[in-house]
Biopython code that builds the backbone (N, CA, C, O; Angstrom):
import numpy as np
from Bio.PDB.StructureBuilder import StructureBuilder

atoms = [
    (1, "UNK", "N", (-5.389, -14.259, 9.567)),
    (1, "UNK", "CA", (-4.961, -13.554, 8.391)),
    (1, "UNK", "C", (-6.050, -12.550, 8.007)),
    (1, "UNK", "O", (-7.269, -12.591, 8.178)),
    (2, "UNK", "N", (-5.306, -11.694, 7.476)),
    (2, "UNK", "CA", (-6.381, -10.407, 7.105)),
    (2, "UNK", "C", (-7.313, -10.468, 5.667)),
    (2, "UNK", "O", (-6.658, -10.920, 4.728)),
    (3, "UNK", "N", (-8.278, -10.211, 5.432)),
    (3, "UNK", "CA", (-8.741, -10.549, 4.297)),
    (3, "UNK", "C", (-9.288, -9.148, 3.711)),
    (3, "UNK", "O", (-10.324, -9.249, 3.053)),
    (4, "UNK", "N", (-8.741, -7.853, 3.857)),
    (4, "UNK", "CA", (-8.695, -6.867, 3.298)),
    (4, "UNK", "C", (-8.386, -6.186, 2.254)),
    (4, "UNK", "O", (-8.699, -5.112, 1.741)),
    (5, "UNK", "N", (-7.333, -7.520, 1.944)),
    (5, "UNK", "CA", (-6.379, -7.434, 0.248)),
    (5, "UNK", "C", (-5.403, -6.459, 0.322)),
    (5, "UNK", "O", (-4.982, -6.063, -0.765)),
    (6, "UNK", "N", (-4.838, -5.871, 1.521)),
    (6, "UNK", "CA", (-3.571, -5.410, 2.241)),
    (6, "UNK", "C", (-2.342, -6.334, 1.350)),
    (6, "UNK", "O", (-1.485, -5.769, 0.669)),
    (7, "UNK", "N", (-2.417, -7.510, 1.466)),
    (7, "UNK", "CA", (-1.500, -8.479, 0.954)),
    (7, "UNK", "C", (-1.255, -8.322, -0.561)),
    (7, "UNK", "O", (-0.050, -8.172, -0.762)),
    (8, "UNK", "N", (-2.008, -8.305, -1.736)),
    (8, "UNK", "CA", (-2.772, -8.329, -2.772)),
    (8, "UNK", "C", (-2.188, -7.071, -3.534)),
    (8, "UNK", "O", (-1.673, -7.133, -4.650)),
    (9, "UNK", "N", (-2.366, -5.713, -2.643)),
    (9, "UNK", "CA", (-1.846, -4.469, -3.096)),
    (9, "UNK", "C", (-0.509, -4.109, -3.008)),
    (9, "UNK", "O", (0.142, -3.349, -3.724)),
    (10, "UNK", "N", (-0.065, -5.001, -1.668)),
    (10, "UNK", "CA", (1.313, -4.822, -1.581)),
    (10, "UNK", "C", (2.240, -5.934, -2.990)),
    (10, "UNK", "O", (3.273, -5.549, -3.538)),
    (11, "UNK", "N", (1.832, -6.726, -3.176)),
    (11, "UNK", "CA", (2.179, -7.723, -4.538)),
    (11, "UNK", "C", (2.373, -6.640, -5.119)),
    (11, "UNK", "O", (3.452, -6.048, -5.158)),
    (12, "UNK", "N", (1.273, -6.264, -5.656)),
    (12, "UNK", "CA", (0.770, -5.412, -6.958)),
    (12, "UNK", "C", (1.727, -4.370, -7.190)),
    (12, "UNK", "O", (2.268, -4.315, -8.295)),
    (13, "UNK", "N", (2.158, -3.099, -5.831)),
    (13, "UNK", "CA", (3.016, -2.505, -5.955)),
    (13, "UNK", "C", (4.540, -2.816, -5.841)),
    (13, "UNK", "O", (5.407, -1.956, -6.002)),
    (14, "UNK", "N", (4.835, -4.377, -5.492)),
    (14, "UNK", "CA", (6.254, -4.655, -5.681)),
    (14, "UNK", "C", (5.997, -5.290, -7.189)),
    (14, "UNK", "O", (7.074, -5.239, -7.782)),
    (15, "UNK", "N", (5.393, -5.630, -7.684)),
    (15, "UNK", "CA", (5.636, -5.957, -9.508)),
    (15, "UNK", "C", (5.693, -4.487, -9.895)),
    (15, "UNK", "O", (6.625, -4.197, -10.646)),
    (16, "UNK", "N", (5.125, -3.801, -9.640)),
    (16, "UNK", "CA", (4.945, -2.487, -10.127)),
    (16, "UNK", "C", (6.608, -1.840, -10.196)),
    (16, "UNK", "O", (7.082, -1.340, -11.216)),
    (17, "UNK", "N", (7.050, -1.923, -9.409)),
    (17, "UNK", "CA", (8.580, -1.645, -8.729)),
    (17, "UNK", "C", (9.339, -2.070, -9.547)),
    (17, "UNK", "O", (10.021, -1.393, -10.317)),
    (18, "UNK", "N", (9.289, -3.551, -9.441)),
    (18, "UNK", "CA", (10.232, -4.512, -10.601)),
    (18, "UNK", "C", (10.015, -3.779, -11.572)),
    (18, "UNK", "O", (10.868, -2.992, -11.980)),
    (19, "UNK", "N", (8.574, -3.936, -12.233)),
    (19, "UNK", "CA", (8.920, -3.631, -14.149)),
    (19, "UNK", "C", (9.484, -2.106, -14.149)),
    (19, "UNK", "O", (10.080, -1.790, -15.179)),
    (20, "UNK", "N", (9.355, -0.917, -12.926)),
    (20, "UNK", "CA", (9.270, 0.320, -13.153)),
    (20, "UNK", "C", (11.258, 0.541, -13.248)),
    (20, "UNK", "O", (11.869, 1.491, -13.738)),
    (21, "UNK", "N", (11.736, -0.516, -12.692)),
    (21, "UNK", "CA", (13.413, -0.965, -12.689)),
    (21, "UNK", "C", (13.968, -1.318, -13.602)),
    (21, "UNK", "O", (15.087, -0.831, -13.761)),
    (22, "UNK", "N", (13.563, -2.128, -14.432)),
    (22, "UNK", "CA", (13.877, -3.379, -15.351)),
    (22, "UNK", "C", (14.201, -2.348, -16.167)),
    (22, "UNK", "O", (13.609, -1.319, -16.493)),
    (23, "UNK", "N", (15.923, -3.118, -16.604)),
    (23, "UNK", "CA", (16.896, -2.214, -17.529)),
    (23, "UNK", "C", (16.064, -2.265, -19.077)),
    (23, "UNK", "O", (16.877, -1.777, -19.862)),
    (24, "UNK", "N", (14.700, -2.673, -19.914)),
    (24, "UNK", "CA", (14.339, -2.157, -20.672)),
    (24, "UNK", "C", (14.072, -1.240, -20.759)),
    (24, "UNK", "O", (14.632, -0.472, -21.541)),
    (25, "UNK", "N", (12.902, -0.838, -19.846)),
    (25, "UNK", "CA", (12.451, 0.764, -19.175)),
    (25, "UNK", "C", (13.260, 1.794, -18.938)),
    (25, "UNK", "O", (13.022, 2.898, -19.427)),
    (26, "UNK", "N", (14.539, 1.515, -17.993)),
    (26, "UNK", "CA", (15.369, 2.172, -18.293)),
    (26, "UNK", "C", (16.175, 2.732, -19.100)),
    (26, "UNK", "O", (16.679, 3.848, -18.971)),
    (27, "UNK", "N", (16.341, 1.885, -20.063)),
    (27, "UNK", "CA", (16.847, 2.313, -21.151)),
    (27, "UNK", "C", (16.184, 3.330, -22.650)),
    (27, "UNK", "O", (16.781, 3.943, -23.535)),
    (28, "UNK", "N", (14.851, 3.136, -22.395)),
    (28, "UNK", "CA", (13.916, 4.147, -22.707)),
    (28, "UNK", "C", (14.250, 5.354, -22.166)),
    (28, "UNK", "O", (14.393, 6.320, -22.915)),
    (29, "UNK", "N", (14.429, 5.477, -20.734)),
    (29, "UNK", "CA", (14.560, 6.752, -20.356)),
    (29, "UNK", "C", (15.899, 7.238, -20.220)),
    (29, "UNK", "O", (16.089, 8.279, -19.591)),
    (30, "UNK", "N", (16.827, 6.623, -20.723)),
    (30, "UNK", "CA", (18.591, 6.839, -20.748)),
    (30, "UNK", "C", (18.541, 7.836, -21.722)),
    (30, "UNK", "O", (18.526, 7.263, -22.812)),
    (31, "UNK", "N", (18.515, 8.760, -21.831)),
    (31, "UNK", "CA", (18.915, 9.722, -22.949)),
    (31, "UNK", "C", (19.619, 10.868, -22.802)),
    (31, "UNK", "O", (19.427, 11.574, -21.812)),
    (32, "UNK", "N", (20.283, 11.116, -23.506)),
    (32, "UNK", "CA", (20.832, 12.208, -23.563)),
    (32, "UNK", "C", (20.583, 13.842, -23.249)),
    (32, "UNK", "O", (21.416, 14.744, -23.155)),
    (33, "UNK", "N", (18.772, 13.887, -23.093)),
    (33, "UNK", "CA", (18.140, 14.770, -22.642)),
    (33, "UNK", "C", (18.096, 15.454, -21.005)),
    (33, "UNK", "O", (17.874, 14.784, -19.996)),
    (34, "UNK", "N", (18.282, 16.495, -21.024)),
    (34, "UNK", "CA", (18.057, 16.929, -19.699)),
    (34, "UNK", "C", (16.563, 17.983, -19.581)),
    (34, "UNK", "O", (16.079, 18.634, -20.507)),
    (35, "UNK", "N", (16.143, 17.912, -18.407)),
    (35, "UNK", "CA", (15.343, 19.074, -18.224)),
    (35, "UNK", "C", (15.249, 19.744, -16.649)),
    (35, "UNK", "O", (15.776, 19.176, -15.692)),
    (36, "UNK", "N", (14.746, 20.612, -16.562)),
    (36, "UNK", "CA", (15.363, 21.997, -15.909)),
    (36, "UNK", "C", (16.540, 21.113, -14.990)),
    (36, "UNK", "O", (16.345, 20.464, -13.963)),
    (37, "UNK", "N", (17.615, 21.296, -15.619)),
    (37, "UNK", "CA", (18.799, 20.729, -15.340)),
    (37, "UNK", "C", (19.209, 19.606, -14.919)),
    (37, "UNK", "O", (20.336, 19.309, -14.522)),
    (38, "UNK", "N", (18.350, 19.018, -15.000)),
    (38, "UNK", "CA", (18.184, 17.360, -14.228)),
    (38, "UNK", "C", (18.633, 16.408, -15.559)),
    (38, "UNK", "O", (18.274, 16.775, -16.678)),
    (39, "UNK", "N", (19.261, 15.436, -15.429)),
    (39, "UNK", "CA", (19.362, 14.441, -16.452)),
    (39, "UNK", "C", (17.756, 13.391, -16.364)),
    (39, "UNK", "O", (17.493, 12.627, -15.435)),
    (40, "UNK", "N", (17.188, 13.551, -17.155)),
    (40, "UNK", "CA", (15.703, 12.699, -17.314)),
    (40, "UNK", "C", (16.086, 11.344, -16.625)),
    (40, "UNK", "O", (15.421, 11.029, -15.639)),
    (41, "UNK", "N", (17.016, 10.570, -17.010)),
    (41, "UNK", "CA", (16.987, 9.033, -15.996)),
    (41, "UNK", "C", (17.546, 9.319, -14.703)),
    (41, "UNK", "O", (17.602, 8.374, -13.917)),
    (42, "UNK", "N", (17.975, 10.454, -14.328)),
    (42, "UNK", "CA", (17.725, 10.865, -12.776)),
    (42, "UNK", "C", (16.298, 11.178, -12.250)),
    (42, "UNK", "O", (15.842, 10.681, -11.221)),
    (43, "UNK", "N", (15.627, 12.060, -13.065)),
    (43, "UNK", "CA", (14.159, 12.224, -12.661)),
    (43, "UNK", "C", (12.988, 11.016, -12.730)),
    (43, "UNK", "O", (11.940, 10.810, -12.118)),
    (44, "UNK", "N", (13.610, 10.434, -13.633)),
    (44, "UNK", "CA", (12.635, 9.280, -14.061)),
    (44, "UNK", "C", (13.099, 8.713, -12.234)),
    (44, "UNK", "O", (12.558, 9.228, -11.255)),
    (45, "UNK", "N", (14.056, 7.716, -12.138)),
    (45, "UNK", "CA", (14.927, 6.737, -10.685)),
    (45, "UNK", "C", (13.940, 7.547, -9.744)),
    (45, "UNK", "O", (12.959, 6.935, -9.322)),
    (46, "UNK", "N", (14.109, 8.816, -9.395)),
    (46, "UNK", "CA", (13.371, 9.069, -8.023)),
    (46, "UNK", "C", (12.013, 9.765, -8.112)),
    (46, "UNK", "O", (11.321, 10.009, -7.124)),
    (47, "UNK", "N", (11.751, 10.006, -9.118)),
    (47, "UNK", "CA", (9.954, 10.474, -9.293)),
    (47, "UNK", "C", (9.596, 8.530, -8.968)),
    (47, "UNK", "O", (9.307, 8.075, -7.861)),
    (48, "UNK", "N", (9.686, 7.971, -9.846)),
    (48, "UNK", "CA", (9.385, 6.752, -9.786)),
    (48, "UNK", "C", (9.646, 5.890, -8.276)),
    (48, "UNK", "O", (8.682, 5.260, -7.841)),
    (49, "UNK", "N", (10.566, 5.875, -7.722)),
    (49, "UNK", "CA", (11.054, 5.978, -6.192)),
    (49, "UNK", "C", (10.022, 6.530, -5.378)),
    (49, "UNK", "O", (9.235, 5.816, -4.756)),
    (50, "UNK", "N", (10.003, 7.502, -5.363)),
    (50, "UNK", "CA", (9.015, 8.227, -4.303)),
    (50, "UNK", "C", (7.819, 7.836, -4.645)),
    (50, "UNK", "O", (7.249, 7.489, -3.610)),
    (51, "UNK", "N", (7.006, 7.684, -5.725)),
    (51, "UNK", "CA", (5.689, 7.414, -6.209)),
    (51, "UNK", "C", (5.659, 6.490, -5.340)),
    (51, "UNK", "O", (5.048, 6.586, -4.276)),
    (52, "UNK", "N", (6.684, 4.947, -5.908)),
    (52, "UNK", "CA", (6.744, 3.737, -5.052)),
    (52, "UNK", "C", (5.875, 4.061, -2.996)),
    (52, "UNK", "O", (4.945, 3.624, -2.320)),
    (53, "UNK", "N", (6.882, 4.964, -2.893)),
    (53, "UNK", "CA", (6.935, 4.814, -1.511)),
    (53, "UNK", "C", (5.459, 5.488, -1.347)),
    (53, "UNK", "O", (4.675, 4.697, -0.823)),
    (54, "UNK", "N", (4.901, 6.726, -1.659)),
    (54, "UNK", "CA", (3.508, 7.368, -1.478)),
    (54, "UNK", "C", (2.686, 6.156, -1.554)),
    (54, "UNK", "O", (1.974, 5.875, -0.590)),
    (55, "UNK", "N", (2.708, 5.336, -2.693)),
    (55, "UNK", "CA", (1.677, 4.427, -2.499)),
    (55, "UNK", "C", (1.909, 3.233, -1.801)),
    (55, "UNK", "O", (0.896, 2.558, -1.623)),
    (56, "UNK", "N", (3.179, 2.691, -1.264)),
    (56, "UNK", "CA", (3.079, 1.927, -0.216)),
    (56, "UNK", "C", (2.858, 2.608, 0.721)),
    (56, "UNK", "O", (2.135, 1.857, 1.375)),
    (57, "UNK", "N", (2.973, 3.734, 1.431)),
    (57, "UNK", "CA", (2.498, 4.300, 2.795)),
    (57, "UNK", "C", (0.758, 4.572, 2.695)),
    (57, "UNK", "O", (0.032, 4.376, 3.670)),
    (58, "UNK", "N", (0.375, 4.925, 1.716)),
    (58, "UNK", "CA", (-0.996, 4.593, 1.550)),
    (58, "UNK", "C", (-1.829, 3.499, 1.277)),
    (58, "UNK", "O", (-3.059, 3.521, 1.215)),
    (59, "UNK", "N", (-0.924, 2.336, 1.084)),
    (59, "UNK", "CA", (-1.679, 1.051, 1.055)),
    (59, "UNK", "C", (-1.484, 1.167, 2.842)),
    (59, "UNK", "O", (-2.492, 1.254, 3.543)),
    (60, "UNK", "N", (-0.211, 1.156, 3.405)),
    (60, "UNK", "CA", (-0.109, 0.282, 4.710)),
    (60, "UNK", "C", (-1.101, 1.475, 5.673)),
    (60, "UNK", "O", (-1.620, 1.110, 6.727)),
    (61, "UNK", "N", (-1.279, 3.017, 5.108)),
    (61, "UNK", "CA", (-2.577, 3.206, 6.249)),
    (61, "UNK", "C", (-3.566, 3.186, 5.890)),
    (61, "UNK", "O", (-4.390, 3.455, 6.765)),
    (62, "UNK", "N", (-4.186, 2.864, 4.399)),
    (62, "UNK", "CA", (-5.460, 2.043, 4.694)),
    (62, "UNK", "C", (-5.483, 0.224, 4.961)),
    (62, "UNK", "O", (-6.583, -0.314, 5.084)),
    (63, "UNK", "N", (-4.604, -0.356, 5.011)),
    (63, "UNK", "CA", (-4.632, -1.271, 5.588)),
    (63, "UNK", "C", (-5.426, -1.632, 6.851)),
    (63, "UNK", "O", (-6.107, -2.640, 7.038)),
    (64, "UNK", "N", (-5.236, -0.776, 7.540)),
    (64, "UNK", "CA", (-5.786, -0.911, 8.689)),
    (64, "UNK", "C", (-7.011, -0.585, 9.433)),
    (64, "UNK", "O", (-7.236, -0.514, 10.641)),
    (65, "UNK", "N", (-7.929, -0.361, 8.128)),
    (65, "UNK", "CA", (-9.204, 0.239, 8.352)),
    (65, "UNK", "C", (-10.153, -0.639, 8.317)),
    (65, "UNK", "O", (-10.162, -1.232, 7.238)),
    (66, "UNK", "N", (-10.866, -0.936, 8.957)),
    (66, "UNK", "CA", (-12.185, -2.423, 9.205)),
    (66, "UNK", "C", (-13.584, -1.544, 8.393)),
    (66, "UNK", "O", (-13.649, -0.332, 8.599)),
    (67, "UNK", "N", (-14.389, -2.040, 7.716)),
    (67, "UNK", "CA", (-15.305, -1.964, 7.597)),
    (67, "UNK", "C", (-16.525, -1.821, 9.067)),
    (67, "UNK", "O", (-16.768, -2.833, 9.726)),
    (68, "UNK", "N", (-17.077, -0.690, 9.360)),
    (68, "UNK", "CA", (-17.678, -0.644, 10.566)),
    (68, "UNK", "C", (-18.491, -2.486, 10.935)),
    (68, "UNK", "O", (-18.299, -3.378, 10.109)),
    (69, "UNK", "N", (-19.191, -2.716, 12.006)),
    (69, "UNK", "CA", (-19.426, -3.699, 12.359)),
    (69, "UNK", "C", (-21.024, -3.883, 12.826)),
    (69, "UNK", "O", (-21.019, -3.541, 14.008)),
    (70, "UNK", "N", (-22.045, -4.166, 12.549)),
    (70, "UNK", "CA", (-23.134, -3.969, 13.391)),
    (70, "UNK", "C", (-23.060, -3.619, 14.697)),
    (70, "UNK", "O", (-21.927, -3.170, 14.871)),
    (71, "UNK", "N", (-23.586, -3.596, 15.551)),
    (71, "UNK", "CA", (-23.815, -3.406, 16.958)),
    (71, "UNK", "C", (-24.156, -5.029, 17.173)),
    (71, "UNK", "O", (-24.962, -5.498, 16.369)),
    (72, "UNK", "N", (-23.703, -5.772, 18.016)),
    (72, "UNK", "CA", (-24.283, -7.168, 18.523)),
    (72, "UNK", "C", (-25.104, -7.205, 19.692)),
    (72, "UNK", "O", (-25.155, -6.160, 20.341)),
    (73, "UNK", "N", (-25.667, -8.053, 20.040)),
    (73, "UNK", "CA", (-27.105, -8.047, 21.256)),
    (73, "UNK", "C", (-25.722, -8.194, 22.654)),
    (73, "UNK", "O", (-24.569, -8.616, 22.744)),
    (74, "UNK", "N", (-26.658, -7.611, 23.446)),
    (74, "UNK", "CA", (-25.274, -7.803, 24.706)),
    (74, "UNK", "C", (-25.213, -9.473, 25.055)),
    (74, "UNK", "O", (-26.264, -10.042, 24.761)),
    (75, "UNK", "N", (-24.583, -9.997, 25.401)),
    (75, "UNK", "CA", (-24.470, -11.461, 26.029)),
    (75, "UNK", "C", (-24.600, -11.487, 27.575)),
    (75, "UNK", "O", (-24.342, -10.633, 28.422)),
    (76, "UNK", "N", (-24.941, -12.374, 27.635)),
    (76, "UNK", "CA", (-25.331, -12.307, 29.436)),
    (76, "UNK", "C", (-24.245, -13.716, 29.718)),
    (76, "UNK", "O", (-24.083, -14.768, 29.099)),
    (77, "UNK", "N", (-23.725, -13.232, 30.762)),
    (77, "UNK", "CA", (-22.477, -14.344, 31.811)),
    (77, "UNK", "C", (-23.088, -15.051, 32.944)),
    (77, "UNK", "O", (-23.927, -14.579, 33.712)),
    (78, "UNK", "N", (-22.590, -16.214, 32.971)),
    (78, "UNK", "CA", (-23.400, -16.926, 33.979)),
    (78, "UNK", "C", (-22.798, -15.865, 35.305)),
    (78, "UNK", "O", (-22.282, -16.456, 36.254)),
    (79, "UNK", "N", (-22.839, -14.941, 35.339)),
    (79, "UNK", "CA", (-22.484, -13.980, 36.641)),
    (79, "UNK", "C", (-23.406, -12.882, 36.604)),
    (79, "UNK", "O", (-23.883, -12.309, 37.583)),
    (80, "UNK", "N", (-23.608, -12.644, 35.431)),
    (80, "UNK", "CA", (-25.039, -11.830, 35.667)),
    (80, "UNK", "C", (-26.326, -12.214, 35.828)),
    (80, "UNK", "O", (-27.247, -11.424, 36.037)),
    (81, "UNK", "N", (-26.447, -13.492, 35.732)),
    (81, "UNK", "CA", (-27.367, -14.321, 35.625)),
    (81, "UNK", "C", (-27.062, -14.373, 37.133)),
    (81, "UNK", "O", (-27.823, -13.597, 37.709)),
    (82, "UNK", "N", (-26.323, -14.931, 37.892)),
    (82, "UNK", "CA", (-26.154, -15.216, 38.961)),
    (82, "UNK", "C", (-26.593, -14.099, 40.424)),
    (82, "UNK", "O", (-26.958, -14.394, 41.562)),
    (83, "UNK", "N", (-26.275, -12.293, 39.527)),
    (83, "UNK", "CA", (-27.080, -11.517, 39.796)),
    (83, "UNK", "C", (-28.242, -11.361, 39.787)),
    (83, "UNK", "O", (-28.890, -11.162, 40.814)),
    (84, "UNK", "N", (-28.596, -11.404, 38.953)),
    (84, "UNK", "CA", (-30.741, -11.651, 38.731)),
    (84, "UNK", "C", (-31.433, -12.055, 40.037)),
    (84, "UNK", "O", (-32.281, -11.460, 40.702)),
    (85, "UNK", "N", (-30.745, -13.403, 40.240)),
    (85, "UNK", "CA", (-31.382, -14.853, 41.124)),
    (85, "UNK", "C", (-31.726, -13.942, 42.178)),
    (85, "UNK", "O", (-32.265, -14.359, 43.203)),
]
sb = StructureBuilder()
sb.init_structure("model")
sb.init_model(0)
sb.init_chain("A")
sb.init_seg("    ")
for serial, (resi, resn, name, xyz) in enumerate(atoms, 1):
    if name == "N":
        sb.init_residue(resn, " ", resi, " ")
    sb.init_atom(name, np.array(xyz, "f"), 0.0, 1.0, " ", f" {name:<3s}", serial, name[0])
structure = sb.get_structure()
């Protein structure tokens, strides 16, 4: 298992999702208002949508990034050893 907190962020942005859904919120943004021709709880659904997705595609490619690693001493095989002799 990965211990990068890959797991942790992805939580974070599916609660994020839920509450950004949840018919209270929505209903905040239900109004009767439009702007540059858009009905606002249309803009709200997919600004909010796409945000979603930008930051899951940016959790899942830094996911995959390791912290560099020291350099380790080389190991010797009983076959190189066997070379030496």
């Amino acid at each position: 298992m990965r211990d990068d907190g890959t797991g942790d962020r992805s939580l974070a942005l599916f609660l994020l999702g839920l509450a950004a859904f949840t018919p209270p919120l929505l209903a905040v943004v239900s109004v009767e208002a439009i702007w540059l021709g858009i009905p606002v709880l249309y803009l709200y659904v997919f600004g909010a949508w796409a945000g979603l997705i930008l930051l899951m595609g940016l959790t899942a490619a830094r996911g995959g990034e390791r912290p560099p690693q020291p350099p380790s001493a080389p190991q010797t095989t009983t076959a190189d050893a066997d070379d030496r002799e």
